[in-house]
C-alpha angles and dihedrals in degrees: 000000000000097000093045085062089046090049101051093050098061084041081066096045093044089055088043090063104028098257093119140015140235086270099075093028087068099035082057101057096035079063088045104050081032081065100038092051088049084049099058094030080055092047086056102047091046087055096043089047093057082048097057091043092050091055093043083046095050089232093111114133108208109196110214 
């Protein structure tokens, strides 16, 4: 995701100084919040998964 970041801010100078049009600015962005959204929909399966492994594994902690 990092170089999606790193993409999207030269994107923004380049339009800034012609170099470049709306077209891959928003290309650009569309890759960056793609990324950010398959980073959070990652963090949650990660977390649902060692749930699910804890339970299998009968380490699950249920708090009353």
């Amino acid at each position: 995701m990092a170089a999606t970041e790193a993409s999207a801010l030269p994107s923004q100078n380049d339009l800034d100084w012609g170099l470049s049009n709306f077209v891959d600015l928003a290309t650009a962005n569309q890759q960056l919040v793609a990324a950010q959204a398959d980073q959070a929909q990652s963090v949650y399966t990660l977390f649902f998964q060692e749930v699910l492994m804890k339970h299998a594994l009968g380490t699950l902690e249920v708090i009353e």
